[in-house]
C-alpha positions in Angstrom: 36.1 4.1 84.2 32.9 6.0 84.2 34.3 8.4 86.5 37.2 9.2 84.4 35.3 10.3 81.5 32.5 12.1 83.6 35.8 14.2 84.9 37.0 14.4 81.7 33.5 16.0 80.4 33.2 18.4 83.1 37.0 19.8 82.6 35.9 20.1 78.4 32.7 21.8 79.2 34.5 24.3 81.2 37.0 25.4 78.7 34.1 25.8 76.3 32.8 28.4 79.0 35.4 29.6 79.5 36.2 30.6 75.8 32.3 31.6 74.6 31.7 33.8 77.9 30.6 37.5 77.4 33.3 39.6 78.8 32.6 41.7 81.9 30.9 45.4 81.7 34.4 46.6 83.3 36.8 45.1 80.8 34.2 46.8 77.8 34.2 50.1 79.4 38.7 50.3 79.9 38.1 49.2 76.0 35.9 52.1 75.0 37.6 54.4 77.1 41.5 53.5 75.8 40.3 53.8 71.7 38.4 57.4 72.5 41.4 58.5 74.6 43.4 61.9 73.2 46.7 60.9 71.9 49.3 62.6 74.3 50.3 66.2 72.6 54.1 67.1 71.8 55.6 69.4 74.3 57.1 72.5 73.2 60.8 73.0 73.1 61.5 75.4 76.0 64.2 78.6 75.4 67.5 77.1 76.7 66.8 74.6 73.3 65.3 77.1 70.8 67.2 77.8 68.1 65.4 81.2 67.2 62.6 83.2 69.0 59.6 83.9 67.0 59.5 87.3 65.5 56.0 88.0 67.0 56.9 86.7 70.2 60.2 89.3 70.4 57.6 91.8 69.3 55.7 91.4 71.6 57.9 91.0 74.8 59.8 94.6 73.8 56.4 96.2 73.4 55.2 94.9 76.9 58.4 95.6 78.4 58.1 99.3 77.1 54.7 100.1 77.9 55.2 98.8 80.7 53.7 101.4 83.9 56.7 101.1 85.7 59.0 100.3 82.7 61.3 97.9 84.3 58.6 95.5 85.8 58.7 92.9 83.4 57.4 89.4 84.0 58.7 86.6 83.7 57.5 85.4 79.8 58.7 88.1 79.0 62.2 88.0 80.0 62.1 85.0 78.9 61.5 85.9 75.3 63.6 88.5 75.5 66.7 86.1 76.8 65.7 83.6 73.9 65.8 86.7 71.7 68.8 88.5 72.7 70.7 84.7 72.1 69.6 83.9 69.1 69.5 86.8 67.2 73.5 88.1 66.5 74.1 91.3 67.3 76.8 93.2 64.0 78.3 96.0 65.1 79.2 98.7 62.0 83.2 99.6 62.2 83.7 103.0 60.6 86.8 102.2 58.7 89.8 104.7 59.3 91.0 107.6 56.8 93.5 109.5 56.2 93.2 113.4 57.5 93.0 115.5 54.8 93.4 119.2 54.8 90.2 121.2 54.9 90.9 124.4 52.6 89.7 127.8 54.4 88.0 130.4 52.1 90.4 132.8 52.7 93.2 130.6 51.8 96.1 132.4 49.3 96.3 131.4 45.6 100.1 131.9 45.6 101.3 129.1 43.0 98.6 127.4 41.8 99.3 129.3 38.3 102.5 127.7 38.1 103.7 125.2 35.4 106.4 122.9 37.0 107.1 120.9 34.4 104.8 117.4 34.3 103.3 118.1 38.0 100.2 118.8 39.1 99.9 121.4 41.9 97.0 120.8 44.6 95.5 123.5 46.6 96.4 123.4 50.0 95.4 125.5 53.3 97.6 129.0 52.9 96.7 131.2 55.3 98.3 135.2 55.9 98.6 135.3 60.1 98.3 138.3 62.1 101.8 139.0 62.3 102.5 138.8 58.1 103.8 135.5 58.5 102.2 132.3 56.3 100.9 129.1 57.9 100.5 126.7 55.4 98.5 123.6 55.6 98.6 124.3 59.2 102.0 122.7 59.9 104.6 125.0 57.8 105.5 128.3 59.2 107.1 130.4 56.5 107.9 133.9 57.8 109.1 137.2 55.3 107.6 138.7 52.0 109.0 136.8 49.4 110.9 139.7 48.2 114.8 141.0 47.8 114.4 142.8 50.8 112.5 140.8 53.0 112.8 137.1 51.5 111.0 133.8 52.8 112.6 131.8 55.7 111.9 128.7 54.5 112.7 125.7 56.5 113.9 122.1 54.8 110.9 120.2 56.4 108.3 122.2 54.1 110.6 121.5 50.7 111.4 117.8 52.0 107.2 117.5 52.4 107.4 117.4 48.5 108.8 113.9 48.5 105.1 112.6 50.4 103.2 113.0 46.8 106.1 113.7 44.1 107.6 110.7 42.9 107.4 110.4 39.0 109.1 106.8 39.1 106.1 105.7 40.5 103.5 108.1 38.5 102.8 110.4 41.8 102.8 113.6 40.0 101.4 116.0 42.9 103.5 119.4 44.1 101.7 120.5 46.9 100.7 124.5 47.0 103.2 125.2 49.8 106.1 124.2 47.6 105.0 125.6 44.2 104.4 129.0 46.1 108.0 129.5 46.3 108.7 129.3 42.8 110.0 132.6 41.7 110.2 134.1 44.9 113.3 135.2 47.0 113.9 132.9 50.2 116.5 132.5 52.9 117.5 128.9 54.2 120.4 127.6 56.8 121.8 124.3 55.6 125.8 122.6 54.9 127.2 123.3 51.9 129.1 121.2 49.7 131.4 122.7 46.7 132.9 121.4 43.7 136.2 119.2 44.2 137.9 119.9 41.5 137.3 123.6 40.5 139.5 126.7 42.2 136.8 129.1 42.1 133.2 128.1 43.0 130.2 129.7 41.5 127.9 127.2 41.9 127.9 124.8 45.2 124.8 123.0 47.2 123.0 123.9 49.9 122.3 120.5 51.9 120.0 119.5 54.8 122.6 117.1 55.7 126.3 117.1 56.1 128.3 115.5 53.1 131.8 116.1 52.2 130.8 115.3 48.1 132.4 111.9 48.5 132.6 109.7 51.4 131.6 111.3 54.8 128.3 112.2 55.6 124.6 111.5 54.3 124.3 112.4 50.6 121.8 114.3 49.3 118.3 113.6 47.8 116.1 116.0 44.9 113.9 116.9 48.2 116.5 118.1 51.1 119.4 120.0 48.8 119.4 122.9 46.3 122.1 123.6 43.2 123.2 127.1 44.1 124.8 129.5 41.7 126.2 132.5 43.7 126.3 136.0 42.1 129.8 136.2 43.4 132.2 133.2 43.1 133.8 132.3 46.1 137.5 132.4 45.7 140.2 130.0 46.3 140.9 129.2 49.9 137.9 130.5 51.1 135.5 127.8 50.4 137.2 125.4 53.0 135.4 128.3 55.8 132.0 127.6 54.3 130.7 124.4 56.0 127.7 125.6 57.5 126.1 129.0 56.3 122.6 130.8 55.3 121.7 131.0 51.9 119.8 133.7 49.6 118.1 134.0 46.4 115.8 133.3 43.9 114.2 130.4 44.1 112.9 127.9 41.7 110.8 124.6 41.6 112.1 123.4 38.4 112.0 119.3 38.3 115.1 117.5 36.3 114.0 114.0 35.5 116.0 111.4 33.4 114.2 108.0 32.5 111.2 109.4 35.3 114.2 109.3 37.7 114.0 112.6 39.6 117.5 113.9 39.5 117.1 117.1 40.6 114.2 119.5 42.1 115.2 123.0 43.7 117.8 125.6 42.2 118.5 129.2 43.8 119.7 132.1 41.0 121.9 135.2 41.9 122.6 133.6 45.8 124.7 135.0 48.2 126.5 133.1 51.1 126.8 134.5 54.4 129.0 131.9 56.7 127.5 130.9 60.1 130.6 128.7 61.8 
């Protein structure tokens, strides 16, 4: 029995050491060292994940790369801020948006027409230039050959007068006669078209010079303000000629005089004191 609580002594006398022992120099120093130990620093986000280069940083890799001796030597930072740069930073490129030509007026362009008053339009200059050969080029497009005169009248062609139609539409408040049109006004001109004549009248005095073929009823295109012109002949065509005139050459006086009922353009070109020369 004494045995048993000499054992029993030793074993309590050695957890008593066991807990009340200094600890070792070694265990004191790991301590010491572990609490004054650096706390492990954040590592920077490399390119492929930032967002946005710094400014300075872009700044700075262009002006290396530039002043550079060789100027294509650059290293690899560098590039590398460039790269970020160049992805992050969107590059906008300006679209010039389109416009219509317009026509660029030469200083020795003619006045012919702009003094005109053609009812409620408004004439705009345009590009009327005298050629070498006496012949007008206007707005560098419409060739108009002759003098404008009894003797040597315009040869107008249907394209210029049908150009009117582009910016003369008083239904719709486009109130512009372009120069090239209003020049003619008053003067003498000479133009091929098909001619239509009254239906129910023996003797015609007037009739009307078309760009297109129309029989006055149901064959054919009929005519517009802009491609056809009320004639009145200074000599009446007499009965049972007028079936010979389908296709002929008008000339006379022309005039730019614009009909409108209700703003409805009903009629835009007449020719005075015409003659009729048959071309079939």
């Amino acid at each position: 029995m004494k045995i048993f609580w000499s054992v029993l002594l030793l074993v309590c006398l050695a957890a008593v050491a066991a807990i009340f022992w200094p600890v070792s120099n070694g265990s004191a120093k790991d301590m010491n060292d572990f609490a004054k130990a650096t706390p492990p620093q954040s590592v920077a986000p490399t390119a492929a994940v930032a967002p946005i280069a710094s400014t300075t940083t872009a700044a700075t890799a262009i002006t290396s790369a530039t002043n550079s001796p060789t100027g294509s030597s650059a290293t690899p930072a560098t590039t590398s801020a460039s790269a970020a740069t160049n992805a992050a930073v969107p590059v906008v490129t300006a679209t010039k948006k389109s416009t219509s030509p317009t026509v660029v007026i030469s200083p020795d362009s003619l006045k012919d027409g702009l003094d005109r008053k053609l009812g409620n339009a408004v004439i705009v200059a345009g590009n009327i230039l005298k050629q070498a050969d006496g012949s007008i080029l206007a707005d560098n497009k419409y060739l108009i050959s002759g003098a404008g005169t009894l003797e040597d009248p315009y040869r107008v062609t249907w394209e210029c007068l049908t150009s009117a139609s582009q910016t003369y539409i008083p239904r719709l408040q486009q109130n512009i006669i372009p120069q090239r049109v209003a020049m003619l006004d008053g003067k003498w001109i000479r133009i091929e078209g098909y001619m239509a004549f009254p239906l129910m009248l023996q003797e015609s005095s007037e009739i009307l010079a078309m760009l297109n073929q129309w029989d006055g009823c149901c064959i054919g295109v009929p005519p517009t303000p802009y491609d056809a012109i009320e004639v009145k002949l200074a000599v009446p065509v007499k009965p049972g000629r007028r079936h010979t005139y389908n296709f002929g050459t008008v000339t006379g006086k022309f005039k730019v005089d614009p009909y409108l009922v209700e703003n409805w353009l009903v009629g835009l070109y007449q020719l005075e004191s015409a003659s009729l020369q048959s071309d079939m």
